[in-house]
Structure formats: C-alpha cells, structure tokens
C-alpha positions as CSV (number, residue, x, y, z in Angstrom):
1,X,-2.9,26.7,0.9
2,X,-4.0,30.5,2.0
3,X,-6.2,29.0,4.6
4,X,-4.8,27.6,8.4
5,X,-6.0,24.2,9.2
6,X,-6.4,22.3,12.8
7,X,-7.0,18.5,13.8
8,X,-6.8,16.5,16.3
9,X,-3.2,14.1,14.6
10,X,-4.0,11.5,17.5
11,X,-6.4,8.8,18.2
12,X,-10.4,9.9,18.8
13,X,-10.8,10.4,22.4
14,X,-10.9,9.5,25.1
15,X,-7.3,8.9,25.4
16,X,-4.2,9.7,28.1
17,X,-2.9,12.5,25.3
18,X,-5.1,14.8,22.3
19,X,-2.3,15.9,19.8
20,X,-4.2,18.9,18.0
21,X,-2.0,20.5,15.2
22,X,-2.6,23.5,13.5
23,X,-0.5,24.0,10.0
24,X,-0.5,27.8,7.9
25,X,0.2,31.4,8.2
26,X,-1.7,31.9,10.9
27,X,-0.5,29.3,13.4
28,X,2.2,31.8,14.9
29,X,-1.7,34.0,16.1
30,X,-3.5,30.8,17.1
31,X,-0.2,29.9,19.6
32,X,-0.4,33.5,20.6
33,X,-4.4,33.6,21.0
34,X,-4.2,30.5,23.1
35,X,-1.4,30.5,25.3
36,X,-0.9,34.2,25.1
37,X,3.0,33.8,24.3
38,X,5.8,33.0,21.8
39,X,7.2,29.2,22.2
40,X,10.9,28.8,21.8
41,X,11.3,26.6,18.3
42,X,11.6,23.3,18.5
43,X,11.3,22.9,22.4
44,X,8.7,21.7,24.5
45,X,6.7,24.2,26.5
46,X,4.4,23.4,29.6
47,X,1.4,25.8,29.0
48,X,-2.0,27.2,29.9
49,X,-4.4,27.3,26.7
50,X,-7.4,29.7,27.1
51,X,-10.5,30.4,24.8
52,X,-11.4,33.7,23.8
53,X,-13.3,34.7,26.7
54,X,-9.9,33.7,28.8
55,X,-11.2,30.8,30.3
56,X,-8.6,27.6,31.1
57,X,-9.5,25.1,28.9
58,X,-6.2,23.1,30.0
59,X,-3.0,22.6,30.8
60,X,-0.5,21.5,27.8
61,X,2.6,20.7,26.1
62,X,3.2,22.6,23.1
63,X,5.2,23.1,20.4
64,X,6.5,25.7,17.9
65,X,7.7,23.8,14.5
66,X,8.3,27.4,12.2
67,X,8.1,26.6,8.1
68,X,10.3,25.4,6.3
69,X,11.4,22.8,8.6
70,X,8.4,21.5,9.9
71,X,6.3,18.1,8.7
72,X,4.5,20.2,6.1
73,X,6.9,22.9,5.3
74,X,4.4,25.5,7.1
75,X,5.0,26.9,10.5
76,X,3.3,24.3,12.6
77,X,2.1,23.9,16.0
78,X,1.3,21.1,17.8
79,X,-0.9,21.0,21.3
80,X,-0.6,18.1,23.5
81,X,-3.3,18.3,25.6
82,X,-5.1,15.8,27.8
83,X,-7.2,13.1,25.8
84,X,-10.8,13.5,27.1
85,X,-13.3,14.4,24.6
86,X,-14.9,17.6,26.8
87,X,-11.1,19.0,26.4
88,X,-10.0,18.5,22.4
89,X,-13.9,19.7,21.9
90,X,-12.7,22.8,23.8
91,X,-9.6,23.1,22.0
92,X,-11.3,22.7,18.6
93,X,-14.1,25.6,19.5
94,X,-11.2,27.9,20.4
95,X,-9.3,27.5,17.1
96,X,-12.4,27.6,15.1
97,X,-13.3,31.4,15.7
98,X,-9.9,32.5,15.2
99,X,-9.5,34.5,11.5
100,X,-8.3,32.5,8.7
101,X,-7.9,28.9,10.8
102,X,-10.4,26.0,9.6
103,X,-10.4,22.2,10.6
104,X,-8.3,19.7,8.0
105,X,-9.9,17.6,5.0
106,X,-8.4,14.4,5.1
107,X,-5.1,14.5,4.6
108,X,-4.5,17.5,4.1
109,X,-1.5,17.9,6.0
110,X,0.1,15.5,4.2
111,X,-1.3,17.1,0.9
112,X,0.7,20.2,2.4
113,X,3.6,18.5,2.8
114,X,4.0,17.0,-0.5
115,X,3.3,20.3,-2.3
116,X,5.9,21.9,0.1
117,X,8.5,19.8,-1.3
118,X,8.9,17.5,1.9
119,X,7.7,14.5,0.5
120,X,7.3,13.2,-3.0
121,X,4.4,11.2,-4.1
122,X,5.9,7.9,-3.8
123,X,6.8,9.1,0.0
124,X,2.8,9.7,0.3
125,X,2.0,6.6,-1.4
126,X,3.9,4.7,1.4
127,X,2.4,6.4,3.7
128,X,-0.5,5.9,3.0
129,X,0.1,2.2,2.8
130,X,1.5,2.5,6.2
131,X,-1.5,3.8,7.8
132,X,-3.6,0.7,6.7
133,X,-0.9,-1.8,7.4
134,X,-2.4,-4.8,9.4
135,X,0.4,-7.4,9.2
136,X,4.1,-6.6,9.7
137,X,5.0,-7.6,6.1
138,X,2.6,-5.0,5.1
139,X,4.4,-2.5,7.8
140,X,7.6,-2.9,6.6
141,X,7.4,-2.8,2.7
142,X,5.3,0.7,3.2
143,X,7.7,1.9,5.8
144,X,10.3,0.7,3.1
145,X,8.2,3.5,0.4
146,X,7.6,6.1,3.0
147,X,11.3,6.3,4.0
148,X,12.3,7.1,0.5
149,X,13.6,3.9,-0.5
150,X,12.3,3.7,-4.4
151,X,12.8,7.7,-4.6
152,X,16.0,7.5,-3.9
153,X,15.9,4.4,-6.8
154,X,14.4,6.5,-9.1
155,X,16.6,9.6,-8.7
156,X,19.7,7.4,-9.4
157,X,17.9,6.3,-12.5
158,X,17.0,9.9,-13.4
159,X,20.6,11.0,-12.8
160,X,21.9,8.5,-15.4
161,X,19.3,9.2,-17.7
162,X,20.1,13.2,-17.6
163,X,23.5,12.6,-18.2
164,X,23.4,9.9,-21.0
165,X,20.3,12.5,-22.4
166,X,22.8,15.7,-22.0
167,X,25.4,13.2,-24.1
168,X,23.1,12.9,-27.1
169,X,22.2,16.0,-26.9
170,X,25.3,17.2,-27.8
171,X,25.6,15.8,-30.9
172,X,22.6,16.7,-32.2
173,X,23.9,20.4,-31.2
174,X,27.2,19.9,-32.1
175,X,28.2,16.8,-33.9
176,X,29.1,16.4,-37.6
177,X,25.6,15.8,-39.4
178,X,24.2,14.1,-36.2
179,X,26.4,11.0,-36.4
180,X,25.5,8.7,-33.4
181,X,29.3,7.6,-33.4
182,X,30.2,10.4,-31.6
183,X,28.2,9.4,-28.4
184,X,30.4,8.0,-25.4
185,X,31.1,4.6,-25.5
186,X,29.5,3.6,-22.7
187,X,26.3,4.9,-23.9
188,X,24.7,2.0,-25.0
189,X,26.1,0.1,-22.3
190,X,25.0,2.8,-19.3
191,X,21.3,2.5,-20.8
192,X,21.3,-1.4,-20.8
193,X,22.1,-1.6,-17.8
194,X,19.1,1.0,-16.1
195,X,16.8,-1.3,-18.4
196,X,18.1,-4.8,-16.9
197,X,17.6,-2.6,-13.3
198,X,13.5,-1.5,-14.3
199,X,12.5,-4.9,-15.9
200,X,14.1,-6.3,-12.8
201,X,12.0,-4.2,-10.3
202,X,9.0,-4.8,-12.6
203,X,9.3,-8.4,-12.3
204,X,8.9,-7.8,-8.0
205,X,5.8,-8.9,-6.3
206,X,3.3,-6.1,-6.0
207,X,1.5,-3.8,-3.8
208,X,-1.6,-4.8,-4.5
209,X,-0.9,-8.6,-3.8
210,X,0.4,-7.5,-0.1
211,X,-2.6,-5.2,0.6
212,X,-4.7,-7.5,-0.1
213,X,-3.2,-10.8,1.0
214,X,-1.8,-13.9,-0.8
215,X,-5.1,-15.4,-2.2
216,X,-5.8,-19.2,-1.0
217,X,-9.0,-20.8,-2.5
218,X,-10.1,-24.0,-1.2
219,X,-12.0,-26.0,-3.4
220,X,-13.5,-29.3,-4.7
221,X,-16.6,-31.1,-4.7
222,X,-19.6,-31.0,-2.4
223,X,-19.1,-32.8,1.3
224,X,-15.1,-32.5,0.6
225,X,-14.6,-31.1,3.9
226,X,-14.2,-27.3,2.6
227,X,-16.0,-25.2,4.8
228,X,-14.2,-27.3,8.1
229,X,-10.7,-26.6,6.2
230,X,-11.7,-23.0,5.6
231,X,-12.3,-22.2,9.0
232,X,-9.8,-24.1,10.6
233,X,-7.3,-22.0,8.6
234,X,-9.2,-18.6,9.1
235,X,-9.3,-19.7,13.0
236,X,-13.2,-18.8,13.1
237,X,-16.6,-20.5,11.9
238,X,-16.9,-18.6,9.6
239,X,-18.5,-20.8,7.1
240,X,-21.4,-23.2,7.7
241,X,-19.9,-26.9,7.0
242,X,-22.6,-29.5,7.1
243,X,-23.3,-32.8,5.3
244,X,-25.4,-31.7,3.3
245,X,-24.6,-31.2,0.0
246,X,-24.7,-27.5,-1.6
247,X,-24.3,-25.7,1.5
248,X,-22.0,-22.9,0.9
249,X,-24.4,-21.5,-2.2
250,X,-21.3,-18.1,-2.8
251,X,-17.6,-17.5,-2.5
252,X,-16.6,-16.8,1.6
253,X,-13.4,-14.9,2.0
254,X,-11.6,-14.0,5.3
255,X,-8.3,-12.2,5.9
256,X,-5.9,-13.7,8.4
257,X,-2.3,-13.0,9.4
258,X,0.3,-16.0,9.8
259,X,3.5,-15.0,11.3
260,X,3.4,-11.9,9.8
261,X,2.5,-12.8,6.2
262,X,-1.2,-11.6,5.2
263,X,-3.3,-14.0,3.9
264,X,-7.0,-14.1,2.1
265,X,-8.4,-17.1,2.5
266,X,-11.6,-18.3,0.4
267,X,-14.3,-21.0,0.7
268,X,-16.3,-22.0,-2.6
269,X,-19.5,-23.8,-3.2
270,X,-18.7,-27.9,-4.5
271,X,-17.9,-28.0,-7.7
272,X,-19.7,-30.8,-9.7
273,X,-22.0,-31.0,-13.0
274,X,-25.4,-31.4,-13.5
275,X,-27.3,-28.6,-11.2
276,X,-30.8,-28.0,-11.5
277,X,-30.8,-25.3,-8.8
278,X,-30.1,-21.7,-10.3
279,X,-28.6,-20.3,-7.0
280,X,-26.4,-23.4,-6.9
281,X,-25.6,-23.0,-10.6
282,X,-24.2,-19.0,-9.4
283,X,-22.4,-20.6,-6.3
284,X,-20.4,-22.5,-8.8
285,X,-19.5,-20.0,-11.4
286,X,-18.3,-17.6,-8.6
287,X,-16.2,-20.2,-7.6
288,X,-14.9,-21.1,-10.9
289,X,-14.4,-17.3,-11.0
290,X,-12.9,-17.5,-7.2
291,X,-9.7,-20.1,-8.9
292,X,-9.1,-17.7,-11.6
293,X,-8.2,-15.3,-9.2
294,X,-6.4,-17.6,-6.9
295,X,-2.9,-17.3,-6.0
296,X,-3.0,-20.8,-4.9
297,X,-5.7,-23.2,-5.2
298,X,-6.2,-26.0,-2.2
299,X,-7.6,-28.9,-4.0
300,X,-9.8,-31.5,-2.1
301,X,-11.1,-33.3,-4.9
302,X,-10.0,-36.0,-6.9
303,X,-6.9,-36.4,-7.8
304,X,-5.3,-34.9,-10.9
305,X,-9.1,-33.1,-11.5
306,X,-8.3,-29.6,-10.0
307,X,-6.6,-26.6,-11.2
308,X,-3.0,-26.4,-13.1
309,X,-0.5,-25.7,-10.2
310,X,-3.3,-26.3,-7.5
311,X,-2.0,-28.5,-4.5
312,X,-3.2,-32.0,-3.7
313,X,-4.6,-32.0,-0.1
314,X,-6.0,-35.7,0.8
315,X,-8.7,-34.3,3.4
316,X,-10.8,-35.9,5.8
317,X,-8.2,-38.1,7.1
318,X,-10.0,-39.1,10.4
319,X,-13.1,-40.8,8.3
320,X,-13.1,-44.2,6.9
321,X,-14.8,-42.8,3.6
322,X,-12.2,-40.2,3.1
323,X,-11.4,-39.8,-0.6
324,X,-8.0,-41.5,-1.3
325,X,-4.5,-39.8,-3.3
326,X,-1.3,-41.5,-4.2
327,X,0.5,-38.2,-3.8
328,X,-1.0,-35.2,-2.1
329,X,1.2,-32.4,-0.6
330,X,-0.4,-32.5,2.1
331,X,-3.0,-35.2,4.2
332,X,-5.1,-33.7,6.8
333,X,-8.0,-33.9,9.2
334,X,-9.4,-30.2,10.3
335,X,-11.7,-32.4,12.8
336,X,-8.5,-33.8,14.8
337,X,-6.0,-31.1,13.7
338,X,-3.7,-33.8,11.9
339,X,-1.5,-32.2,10.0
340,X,-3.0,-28.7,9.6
341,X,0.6,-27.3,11.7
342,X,2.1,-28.5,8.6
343,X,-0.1,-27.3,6.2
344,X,-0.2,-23.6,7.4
345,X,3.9,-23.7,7.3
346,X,3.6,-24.4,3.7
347,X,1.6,-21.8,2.9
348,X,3.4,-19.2,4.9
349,X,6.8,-20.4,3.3
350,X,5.0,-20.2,-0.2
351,X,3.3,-16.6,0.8
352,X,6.4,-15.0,1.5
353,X,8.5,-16.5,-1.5
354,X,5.8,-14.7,-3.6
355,X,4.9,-11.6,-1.7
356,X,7.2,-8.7,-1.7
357,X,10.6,-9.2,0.9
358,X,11.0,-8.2,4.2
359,X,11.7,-4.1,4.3
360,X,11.6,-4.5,0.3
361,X,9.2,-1.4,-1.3
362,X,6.7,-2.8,-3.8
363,X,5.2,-1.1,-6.9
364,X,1.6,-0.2,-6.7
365,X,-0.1,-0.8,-10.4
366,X,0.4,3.4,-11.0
367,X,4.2,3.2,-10.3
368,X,3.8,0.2,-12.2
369,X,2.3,1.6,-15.4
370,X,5.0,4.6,-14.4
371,X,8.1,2.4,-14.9
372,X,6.8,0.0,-17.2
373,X,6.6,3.2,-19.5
374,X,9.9,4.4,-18.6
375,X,11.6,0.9,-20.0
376,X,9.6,0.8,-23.4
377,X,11.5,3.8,-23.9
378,X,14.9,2.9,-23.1
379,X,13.8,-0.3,-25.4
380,X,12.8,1.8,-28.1
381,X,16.6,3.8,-27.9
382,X,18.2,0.2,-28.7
383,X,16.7,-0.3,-31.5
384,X,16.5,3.5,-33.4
385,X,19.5,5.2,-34.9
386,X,17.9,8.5,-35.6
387,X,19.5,10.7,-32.8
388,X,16.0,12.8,-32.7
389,X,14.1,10.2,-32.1
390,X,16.7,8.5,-29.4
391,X,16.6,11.8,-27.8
392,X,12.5,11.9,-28.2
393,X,12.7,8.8,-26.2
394,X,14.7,9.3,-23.5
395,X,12.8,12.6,-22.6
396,X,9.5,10.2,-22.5
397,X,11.7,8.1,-20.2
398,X,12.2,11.1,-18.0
399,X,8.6,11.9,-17.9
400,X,7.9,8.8,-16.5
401,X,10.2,9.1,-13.9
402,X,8.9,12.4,-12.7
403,X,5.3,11.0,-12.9
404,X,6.6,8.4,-10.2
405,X,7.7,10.9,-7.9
406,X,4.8,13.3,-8.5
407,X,6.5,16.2,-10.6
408,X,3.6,15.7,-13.3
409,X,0.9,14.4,-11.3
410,X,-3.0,15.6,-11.4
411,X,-5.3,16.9,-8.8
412,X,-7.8,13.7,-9.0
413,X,-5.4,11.7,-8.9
414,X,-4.1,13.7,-5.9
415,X,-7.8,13.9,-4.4
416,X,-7.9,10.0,-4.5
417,X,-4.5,9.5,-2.9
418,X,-5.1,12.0,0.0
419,X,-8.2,11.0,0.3
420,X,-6.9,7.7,2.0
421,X,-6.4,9.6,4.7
422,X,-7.3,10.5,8.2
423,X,-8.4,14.0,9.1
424,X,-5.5,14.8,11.0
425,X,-2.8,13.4,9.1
C-alpha cells in the first residue's frame, strides 16, 4: 500500500479516450512531473503532459481526486488522454521512471479501495460480478450487490443482533444468578424474526445459477431430433445433427441470452441400452451425468421414460414417423420452426421464476456458507437456556456477519477475489 500504482482504467487501445489512473502517496509528484502544476480538486483541467525530457506527449483532461474521498480512499489522479496506443505507451513510460510509482496488479485499485474502507467485500463481490455481466439479468442483480444492497441487509441484521447481544449481556453482568427471565420481552421474538429474514434470503436463487445460466438439457434417444432442437435454441449449428445414429459421441453446451435471461443450453448423446462402442458407452454416461445437473431436462423420448420433472416435447412434428405423445408441453418441428416461438417463451417464463429477480442481489455459495452459519446460531439460542452459551452463540452469529462484509476475511481468499479483475480496475 506504500507503493503508487498506474493503469490504463479504460478499454485497450486504440480508442477515442485512454483513462490512465495513478492511485498512492505519490500521485500529487506524478501530476506535478507531468503537467508541471497543481489541479484544482475535483475539476476538470485541459493540460499538456510531458516526459522527463519535457517532450509533449499530449494534450489531456485531468483530474485531481485527493484521499480520502476518492474511489480508493488514496489521492488519485486520473489522465484522459487520447486513445491511440503510441500515446497511453507514452504516458505509461513517463509514469514508470518516476520514484515509488509502479503499474497495477489486477485489481488492485479495487483491493485499495476495499482496505480503505470504501467498499466492503460484498460491494467487491458485486463488482466483480458486474464486470463479467453478459445478460441484463446478470447486470442488474450485481449492480444490486455493488450498490450496497445486501450490506446495508446485513448491517440491519448486525444492529439487532448487537443490541439483543448487549441485552443478554447484561444479565450475565448484572442479573440475579444469570436468570434468563430478566431479558426484554421481545427478545425471543426480535431473534425469530432475523432467523425467519436469513432462512428467507437463503431460500433465494443463487449466484452461481445466474453466472452461469439456467441449465436446459435436451435429451432422448438416438435420431430424436436433438442436435436440430439444440441449435435451433442456441441460434447456431453448433452440433452435428445427422441420421445416423450415435452422432453426438459428448455433452455440447452453449450459452445464449433470451430477453435478458441467461441461458446454458446442452445437447447429449442418445440415450439407449445395449452399446458395444466404448466412446458411445462415455457419450452416454456424460449425458446421464449432463440430467443430474440439469435445471430442466427437454425430453424427446418416449413418453413417461425421461427424467422426474423433465418436460414432454413431441418433436419432429413435420415427419410422418415422428414419435407420438398424448400430452407433451410442448409439439414442435425445429425443421419448419412450428412451435419453437412458443417453446422458447416457456423457458424464459420458467428461467426467470427460478433465477434471482430483476435488481434482486443474490448470494454467491461464500455468502452462502456466511449466512447459513449466522442462522444455525440464532437456531441454536432457541433452543439453549444457559445464558453463556446464548451469548456464545450470538457472538458466532456476529462473526458471520462480519465475514460477509469482509471484517474477518483472508488474503487468499482476497487474492482469488481481486484476481477477477482487470489491471486497471
């Protein structure tokens, strides 16, 4: 935290503007070195940057963000230079021989921030998420995280624990041979209720799920039509469909976005018994594997033989031969397009009933484990009557809550976090 870092904070050139930041002690002698003046705070100067030599390397806007209140709680400046890469290489070189400055890991100014005290590590969490969003449900449940959303959750829950805590504490230092009858008498109450509010926040959909995409495995037996389903739903051929039979020998997965909702679509080898191949034999137990996994299984076989919960799509429509059903969800042809537009509604309806809500933050499986921890505590408080080991409890409880916010955190985990990262953010 000694040192003085630089990036380029903007996309890799070339581009119409190069934002190069530089975050640490000595940014107030790199904005001196190269524009030969003091900036204004927080205003936006027109200036000349020069190397070493003196040499115009170009002209910029700059600006002069002085710790604490800056991004990363450091004095901060920021160069907006043109985008070309002769001109951020330029910029680079010039901040690189000055004393003490060194370019950025990645993120590392976000690291700064977060041991600055301007973000917590849920706030970097969701930021991180951010940054890999591809689909707008993904944008808005991280932008959900990195606006504070579930911090500001968790500090209310902290709050009540401190003060129901600070209740039983004074009995044990005060009260008559550490009768629990003494406690307020909407203890009990006050902790039921933040229980009822973490096993209902543990019951959400979770991060993972959205990152990833709500998991559709289409599968059946050989020549059901899978591969011609699979990429008329990923929009791509993607998979080889032909008659013959064992074609798709492993498990084909594709991401795709509908209307928003992120999907991960897979194609499977035909399930059936009886294989003497050995590569076939593997297609089929990664596909067996594949509907394990599934979050929803498209079933083109016969009917009543898939997966428990799987849906019943009569495929093939369009061919005399086409294997019948009494009662599929849904009857299509992906050679003619019949009845695909109705399909793909489906799915995005089901997708979003099960994935996290629009602007709604999601738990990732550490804030998971986090809260999960935090409300096996408050359970085990319901059921003890020694005020020791209430109080024993409750302090576990707000442990937890401080891991979720990053007040007891470790540096791998803090490497793997930042690591996520850009250089430059």
């Amino acid at each position: 935290m000694s040192d003085t870092i630089f990036a380029l904070s903007s996309g890799a050139p070339p581009a119409a503007i190069g934002v190069v930041r530089v975050s640490g002690p000595q940014a107030a002698a790199a904005m001196q070195a190269l524009l030969g003046k003091a900036l204004e705070p927080r205003h936006a100067t027109s200036a000349t940057l020069r190397d070493s030599a003196g040499a115009v390397i170009d002209r910029a806007l700059a600006l002069w963000l002085p710790g604490p209140h800056s991004a990363t709680g450091e004095d901060t400046l920021e160069l907006h230079c043109h985008g070309g890469r002769a001109v951020i290489g330029a910029v680079e070189a010039a901040l690189a021989v000055l004393p003490g400055l060194r370019s950025a890991t990645p993120g590392e100014f976000t690291r700064r921030a977060f041991v600055n005290g301007k973000i917590d590590l849920a706030e970097a969490e969701g930021l991180a998420d951010l940054l890999t969003a591809e689909t707008e449900l993904q944008r808005q449940s991280a932008m959900a995280m990195a606006g504070g959303a579930f911090s500001h959750q968790v500090g209310h829950w902290r709050d009540v624990l401190l003060k129901q805590s600070a209740a039983l504490e004074a009995v044990l230092d005060f009260g008559d041979e550490d009768d629990v009858a003494l406690l307020p008498a909407d203890f009990a109450l006050q902790l039921a209720v933040l229980e009822t509010e973490l096993a209902q926040w543990l019951a959400r959909p979770r991060a993972e799920q959205l990152r990833e995409g709500y998991r559709v495995v289409v599968a059946g037996p050989p020549n059901a039509g899978k591969s011609t389903l699979f990429n008329v739903l990923v929009e791509a051929e993607a998979a080889i469909a032909t008659p013959i039979p064992g074609t798709t020998r492993d498990v084909l997965t594709r991401p795709v976005a509908y209307a928003g909702v992120p999907f991960l679509f897979a194609d499977t080898a035909g399930l059936h018994d009886g294989v003497d191949d050995e590569v076939e034999a593997i297609g089929i137990e990664r596909a067996l594997e594949a509907l394990d996994r599934a979050d929803l299984v498209l079933w083109l076989g016969p009917e009543g033989a898939g997966p428990e919960g799987a849906w019943e799509v009569a495929a093939q429509i369009d061919r005399s031969d086409a294997l019948a059903k009494k009662a599929p969800r849904h009857r299509i042809s992906a050679m003619t397009g019949a009845g695909i537009a109705a399909l793909r509604e489906d799915l995005i309806g089901t997708a979003r009933a099960a994935l996290p809500g629009p602007g709604d933050a999601a738990l990732n499986e550490r804030q998971h484990m986090h809260l999960r921890h935090a409300q096996r505590a408050l359970a085990a408080v319901r059921h003890e009557h020694d005020p020791l080991l209430m109080a024993e409890a409750l302090r576990v409880a707000r442990l937890s809550f401080d891991a979720l916010l990053g007040r007891t955190t470790t540096e791998d985990m803090l490497d793997t976090l930042f690591g996520r990262f850009c250089i430059g953010k």
